[in-house]
N, CA, C and O atoms as a Tinker XYZ file with bonds, in Angstrom:
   340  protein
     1  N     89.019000  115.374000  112.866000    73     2
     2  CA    89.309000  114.247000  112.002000    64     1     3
     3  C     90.348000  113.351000  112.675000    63     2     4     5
     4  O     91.366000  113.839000  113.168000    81     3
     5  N     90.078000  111.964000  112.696000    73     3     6
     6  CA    90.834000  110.910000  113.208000    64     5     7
     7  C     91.413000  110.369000  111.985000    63     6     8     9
     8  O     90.933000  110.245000  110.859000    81     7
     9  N     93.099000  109.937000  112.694000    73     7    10
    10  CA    93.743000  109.223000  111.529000    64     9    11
    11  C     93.661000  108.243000  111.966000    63    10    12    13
    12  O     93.993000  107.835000  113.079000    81    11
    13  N     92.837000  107.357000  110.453000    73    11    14
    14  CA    93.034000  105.645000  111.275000    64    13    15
    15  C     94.460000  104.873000  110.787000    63    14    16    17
    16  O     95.264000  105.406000  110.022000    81    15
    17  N     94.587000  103.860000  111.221000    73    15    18
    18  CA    95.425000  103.057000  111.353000    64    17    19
    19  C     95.641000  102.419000  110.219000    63    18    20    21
    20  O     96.541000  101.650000  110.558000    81    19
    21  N     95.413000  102.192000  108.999000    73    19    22
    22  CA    95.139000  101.990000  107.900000    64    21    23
    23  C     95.437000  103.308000  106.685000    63    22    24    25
    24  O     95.520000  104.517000  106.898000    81    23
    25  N     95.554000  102.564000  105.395000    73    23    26
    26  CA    96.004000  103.441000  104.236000    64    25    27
    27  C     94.485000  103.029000  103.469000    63    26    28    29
    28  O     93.653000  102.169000  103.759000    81    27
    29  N     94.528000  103.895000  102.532000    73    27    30
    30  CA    93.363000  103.159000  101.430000    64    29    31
    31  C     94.290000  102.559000  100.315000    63    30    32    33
    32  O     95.508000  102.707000  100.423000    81    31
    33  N     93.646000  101.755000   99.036000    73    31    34
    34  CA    94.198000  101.010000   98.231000    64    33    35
    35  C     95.579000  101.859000   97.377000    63    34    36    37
    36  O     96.553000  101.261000   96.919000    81    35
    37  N     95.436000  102.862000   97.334000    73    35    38
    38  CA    96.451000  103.970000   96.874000    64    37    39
    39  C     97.653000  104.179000   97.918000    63    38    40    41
    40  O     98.731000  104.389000   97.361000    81    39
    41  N     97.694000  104.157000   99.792000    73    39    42
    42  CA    98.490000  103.761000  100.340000    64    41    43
    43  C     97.721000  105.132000  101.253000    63    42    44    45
    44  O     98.008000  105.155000  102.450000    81    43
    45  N     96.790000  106.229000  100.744000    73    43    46
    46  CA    96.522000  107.577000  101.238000    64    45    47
    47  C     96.368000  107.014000  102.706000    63    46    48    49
    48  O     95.779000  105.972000  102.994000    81    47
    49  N     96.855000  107.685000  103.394000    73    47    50
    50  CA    95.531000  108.243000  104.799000    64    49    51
    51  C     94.216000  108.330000  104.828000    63    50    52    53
    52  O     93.616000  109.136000  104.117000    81    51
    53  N     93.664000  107.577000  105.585000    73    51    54
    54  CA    92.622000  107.141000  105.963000    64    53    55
    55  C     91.786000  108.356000  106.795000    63    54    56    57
    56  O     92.378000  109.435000  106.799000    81    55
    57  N     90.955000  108.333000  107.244000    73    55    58
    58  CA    90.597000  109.747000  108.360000    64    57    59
    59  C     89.074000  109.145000  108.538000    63    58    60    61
    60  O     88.468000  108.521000  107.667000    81    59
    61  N     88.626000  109.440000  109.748000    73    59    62
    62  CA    87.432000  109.805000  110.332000    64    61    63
    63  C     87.195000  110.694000  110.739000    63    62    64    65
    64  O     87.984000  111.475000  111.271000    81    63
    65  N     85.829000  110.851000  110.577000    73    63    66
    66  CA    85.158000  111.973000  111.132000    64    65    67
    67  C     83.871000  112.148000  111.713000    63    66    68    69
    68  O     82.844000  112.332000  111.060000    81    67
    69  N     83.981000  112.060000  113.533000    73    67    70
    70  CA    83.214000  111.493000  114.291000    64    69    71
    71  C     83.111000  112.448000  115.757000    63    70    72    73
    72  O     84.119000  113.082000  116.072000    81    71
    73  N     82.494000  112.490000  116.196000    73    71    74
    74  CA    82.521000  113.278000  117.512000    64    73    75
    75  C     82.452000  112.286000  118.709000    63    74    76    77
    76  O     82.793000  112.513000  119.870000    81    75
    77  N     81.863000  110.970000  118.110000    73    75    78
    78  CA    81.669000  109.859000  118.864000    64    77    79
    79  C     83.287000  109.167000  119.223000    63    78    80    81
    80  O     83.843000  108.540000  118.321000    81    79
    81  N     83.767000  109.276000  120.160000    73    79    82
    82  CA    84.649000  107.924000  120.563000    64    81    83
    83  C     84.698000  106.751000  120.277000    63    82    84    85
    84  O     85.441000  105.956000  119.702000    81    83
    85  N     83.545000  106.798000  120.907000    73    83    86
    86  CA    82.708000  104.305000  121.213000    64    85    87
    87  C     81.998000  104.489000  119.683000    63    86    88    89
    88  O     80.907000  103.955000  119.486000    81    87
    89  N     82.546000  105.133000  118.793000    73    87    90
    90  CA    81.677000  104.625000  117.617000    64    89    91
    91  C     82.339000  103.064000  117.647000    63    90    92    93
    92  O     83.270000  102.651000  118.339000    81    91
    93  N     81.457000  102.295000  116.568000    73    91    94
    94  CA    82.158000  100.761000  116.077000    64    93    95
    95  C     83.494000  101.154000  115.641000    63    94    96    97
    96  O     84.565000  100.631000  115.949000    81    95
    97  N     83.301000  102.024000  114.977000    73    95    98
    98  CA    84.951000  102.486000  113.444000    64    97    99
    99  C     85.884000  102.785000  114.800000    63    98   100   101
   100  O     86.799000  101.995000  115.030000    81    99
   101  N     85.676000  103.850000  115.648000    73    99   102
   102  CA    86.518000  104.278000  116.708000    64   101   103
   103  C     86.786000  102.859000  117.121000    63   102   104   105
   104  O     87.894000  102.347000  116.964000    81   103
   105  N     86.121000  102.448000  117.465000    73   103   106
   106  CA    86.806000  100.920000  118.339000    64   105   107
   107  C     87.760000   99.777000  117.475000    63   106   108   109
   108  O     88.848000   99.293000  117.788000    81   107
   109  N     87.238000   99.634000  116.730000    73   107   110
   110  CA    88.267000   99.196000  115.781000    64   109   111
   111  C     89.588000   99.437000  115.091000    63   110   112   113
   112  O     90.436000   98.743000  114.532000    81   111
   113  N     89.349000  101.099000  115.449000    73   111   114
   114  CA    91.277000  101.423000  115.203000    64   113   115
   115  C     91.483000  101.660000  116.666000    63   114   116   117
   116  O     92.669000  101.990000  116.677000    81   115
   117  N     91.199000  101.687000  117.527000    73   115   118
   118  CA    91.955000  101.744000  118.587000    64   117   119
   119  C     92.283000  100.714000  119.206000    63   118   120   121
   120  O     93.020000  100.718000  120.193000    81   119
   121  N     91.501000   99.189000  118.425000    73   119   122
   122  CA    92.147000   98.104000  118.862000    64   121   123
   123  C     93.590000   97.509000  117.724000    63   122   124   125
   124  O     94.659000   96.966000  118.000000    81   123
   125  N     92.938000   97.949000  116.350000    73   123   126
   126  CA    93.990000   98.045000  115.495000    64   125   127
   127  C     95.173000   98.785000  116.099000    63   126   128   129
   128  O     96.153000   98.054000  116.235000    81   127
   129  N     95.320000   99.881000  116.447000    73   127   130
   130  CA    96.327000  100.453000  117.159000    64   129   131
   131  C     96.919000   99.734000  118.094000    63   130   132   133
   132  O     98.099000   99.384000  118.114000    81   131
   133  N     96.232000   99.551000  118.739000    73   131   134
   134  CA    97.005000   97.852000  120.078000    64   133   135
   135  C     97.873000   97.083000  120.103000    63   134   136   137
   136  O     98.895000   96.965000  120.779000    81   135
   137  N     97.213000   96.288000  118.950000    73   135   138
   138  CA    97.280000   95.296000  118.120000    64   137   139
   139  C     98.790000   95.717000  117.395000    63   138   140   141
   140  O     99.817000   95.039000  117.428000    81   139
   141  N     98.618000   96.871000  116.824000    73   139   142
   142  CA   100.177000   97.403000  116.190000    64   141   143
   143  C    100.701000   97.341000  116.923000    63   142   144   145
   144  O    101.714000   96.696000  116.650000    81   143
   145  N    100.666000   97.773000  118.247000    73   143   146
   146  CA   101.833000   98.281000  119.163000    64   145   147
   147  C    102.535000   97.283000  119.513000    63   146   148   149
   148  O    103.739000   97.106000  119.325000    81   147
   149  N    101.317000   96.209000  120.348000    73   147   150
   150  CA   101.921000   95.247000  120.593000    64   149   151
   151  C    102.810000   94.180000  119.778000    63   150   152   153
   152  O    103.556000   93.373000  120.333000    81   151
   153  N    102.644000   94.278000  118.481000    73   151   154
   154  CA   102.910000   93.461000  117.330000    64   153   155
   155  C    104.808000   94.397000  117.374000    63   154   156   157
   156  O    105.624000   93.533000  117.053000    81   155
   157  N    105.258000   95.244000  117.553000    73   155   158
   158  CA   106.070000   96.240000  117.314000    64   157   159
   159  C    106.803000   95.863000  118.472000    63   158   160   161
   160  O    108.018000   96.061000  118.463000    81   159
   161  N    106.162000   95.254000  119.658000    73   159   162
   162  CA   107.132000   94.806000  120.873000    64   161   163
   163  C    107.899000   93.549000  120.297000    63   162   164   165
   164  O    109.120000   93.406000  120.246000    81   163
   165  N    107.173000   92.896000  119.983000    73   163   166
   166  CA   107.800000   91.395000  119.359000    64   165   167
   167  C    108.367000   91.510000  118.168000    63   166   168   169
   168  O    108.946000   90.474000  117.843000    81   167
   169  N    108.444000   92.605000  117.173000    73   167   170
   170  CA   109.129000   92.708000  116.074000    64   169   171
   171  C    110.620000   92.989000  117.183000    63   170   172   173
   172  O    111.645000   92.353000  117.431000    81   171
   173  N    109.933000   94.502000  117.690000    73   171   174
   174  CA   111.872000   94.852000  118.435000    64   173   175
   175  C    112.482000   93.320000  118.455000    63   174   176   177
   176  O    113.176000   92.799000  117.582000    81   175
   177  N    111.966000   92.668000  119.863000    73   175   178
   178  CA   112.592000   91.561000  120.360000    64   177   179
   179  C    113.256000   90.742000  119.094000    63   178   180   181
   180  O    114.466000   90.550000  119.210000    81   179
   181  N    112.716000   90.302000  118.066000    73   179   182
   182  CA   113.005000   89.658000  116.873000    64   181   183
   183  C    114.508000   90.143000  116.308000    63   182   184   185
   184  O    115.545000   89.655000  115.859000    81   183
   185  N    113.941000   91.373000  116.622000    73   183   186
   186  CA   115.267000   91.971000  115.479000    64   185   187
   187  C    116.387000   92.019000  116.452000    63   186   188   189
   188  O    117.465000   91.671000  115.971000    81   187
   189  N    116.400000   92.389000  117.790000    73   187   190
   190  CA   117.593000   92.310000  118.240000    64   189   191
   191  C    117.885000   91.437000  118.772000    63   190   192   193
   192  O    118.793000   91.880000  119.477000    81   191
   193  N    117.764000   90.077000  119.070000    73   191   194
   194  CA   117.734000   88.662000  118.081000    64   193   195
   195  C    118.759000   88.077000  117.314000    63   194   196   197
   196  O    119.632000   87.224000  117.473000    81   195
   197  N    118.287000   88.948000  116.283000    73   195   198
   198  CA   119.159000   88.849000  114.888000    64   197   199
   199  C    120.700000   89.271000  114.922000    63   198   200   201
   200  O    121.828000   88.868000  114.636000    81   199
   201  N    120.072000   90.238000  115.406000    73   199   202
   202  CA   121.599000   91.149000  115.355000    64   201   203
   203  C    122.366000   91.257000  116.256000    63   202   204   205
   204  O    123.348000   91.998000  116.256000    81   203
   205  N    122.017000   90.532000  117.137000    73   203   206
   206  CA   122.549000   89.881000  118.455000    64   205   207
   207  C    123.105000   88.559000  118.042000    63   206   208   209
   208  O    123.960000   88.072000  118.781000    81   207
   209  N    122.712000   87.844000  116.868000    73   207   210
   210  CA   123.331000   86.384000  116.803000    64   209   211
   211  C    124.119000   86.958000  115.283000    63   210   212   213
   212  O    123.615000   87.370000  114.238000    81   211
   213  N    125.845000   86.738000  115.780000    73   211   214
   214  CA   126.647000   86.453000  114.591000    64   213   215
   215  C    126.582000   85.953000  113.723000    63   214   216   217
   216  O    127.029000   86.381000  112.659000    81   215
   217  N    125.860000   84.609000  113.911000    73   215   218
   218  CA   125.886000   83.696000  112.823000    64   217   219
   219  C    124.208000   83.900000  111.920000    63   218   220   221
   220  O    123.684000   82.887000  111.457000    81   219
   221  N    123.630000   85.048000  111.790000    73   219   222
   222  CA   122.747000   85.445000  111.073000    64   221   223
   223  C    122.887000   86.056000  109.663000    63   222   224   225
   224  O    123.353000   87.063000  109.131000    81   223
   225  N    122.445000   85.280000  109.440000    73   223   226
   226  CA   122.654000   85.613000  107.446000    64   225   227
   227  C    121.890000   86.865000  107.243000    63   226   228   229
   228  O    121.157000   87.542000  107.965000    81   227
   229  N    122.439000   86.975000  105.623000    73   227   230
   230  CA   121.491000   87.995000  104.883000    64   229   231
   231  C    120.208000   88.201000  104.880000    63   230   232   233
   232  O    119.642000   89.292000  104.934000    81   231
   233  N    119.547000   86.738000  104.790000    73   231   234
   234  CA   117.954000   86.993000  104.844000    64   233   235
   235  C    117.791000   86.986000  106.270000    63   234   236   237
   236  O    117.377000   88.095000  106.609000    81   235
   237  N    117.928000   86.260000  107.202000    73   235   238
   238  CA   117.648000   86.468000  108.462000    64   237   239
   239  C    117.449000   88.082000  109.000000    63   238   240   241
   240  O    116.585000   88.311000  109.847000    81   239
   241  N    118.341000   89.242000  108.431000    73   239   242
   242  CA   118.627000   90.513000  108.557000    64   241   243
   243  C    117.426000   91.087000  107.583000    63   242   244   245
   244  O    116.344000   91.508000  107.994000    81   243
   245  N    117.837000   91.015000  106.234000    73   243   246
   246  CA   116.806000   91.438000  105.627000    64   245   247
   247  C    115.212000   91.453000  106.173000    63   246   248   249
   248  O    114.419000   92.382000  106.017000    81   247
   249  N    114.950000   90.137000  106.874000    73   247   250
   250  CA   113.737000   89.778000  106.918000    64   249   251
   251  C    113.353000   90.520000  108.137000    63   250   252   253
   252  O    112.262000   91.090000  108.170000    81   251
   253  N    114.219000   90.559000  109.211000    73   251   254
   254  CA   114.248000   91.585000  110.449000    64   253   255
   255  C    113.996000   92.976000  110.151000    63   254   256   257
   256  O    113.295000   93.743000  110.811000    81   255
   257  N    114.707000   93.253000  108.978000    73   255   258
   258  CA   114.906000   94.611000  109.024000    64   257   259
   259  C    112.937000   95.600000  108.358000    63   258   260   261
   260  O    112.359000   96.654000  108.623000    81   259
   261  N    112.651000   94.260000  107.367000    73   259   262
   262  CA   111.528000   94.484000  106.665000    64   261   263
   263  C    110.409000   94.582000  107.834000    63   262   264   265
   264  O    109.436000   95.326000  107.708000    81   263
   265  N    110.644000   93.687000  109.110000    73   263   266
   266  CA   109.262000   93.900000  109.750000    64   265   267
   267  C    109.518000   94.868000  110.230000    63   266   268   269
   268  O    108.542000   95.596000  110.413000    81   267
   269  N    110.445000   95.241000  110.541000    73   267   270
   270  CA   110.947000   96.707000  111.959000    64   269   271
   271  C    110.696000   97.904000  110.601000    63   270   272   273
   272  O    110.396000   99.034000  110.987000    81   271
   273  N    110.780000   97.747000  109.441000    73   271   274
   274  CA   110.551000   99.029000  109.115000    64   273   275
   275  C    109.102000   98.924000  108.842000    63   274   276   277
   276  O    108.518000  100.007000  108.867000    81   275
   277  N    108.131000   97.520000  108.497000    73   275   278
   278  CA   106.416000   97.579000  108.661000    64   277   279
   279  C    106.301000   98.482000  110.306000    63   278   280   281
   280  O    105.580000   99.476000  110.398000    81   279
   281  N    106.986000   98.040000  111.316000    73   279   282
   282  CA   106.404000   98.109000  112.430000    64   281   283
   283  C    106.555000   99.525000  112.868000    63   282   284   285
   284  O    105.664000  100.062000  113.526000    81   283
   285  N    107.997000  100.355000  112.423000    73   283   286
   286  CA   108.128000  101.532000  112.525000    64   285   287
   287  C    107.028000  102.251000  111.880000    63   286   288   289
   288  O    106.597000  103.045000  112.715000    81   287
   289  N    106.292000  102.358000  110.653000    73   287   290
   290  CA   105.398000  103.029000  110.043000    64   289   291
   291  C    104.221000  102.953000  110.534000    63   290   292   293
   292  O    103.415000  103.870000  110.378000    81   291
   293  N    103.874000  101.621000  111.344000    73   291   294
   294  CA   102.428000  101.506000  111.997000    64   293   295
   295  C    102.548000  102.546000  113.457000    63   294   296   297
   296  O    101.664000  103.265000  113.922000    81   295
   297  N    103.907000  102.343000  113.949000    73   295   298
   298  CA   104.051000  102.991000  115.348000    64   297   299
   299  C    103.957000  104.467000  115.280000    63   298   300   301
   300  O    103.379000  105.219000  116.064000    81   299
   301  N    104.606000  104.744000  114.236000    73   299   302
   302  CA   104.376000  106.655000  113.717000    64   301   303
   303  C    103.439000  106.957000  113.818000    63   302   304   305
   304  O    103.089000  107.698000  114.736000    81   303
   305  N    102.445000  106.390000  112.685000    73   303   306
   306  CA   100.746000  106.561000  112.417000    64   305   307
   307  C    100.101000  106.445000  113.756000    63   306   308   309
   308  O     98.926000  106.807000  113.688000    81   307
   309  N    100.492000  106.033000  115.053000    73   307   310
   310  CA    99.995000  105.888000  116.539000    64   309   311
   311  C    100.333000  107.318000  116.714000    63   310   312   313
   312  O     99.581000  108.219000  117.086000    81   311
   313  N    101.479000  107.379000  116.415000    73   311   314
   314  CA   102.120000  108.483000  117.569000    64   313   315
   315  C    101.610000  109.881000  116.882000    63   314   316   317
   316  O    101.264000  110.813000  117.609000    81   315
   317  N    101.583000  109.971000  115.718000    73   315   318
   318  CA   100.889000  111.598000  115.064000    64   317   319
   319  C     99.471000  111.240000  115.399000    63   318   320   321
   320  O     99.048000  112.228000  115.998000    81   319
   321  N     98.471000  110.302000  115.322000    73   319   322
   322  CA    97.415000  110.519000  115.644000    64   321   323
   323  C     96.937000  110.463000  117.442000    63   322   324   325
   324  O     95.818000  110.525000  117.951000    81   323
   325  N     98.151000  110.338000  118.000000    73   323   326
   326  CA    97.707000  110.421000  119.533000    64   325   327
   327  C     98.592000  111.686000  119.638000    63   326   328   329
   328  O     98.161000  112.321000  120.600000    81   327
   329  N     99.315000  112.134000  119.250000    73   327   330
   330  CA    99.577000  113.982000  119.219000    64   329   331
   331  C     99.095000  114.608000  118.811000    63   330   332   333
   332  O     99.100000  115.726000  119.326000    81   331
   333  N     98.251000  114.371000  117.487000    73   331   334
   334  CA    97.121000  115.579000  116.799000    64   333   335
   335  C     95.902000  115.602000  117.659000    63   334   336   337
   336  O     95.204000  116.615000  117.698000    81   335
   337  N     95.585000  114.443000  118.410000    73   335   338
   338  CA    94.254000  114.765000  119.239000    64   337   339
   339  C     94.095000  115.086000  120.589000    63   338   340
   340  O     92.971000  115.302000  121.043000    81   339
């Protein structure tokens, strides 16, 4: 069973179950996965940024802090499903 990259409407874990790699579904979270990662390089950069400039307000921080913790949860969901397999 593959964990995809995605929650269902409840927030659950997602899973496949495939023997195929190059299925379509396989290809699509492993570009979704990418896609996270890379998205998670440019959050870092963003946030330390922020917190690198003194003169950054509350929301400026807040708003940093909200993507880095989206981006931390997508990067996990990479990292347990490229250690469970």
């Amino acid at each position: 069973m593959r964990l995809l990259p995605w929650t269902d409407a409840d927030g659950k874990p997602c899973y496949l179950s495939t023997d195929n790699p190059h299925s379509l579904l396989s290809q699509l979270a492993d570009d979704i996965e990418a896609a996270q990662l890379a998205s998670a390089e440019q959050v870092l950069a963003g946030a330390r940024a922020v917190l690198g400039d003194p003169k950054a307000g509350d929301r400026a921080l807040r708003f940093a802090l909200t993507r880095a913790l989206e981006s931390l949860g997508d990067v996990l969901r990479v990292a347990v499903r490229k250690g469970a397999g």
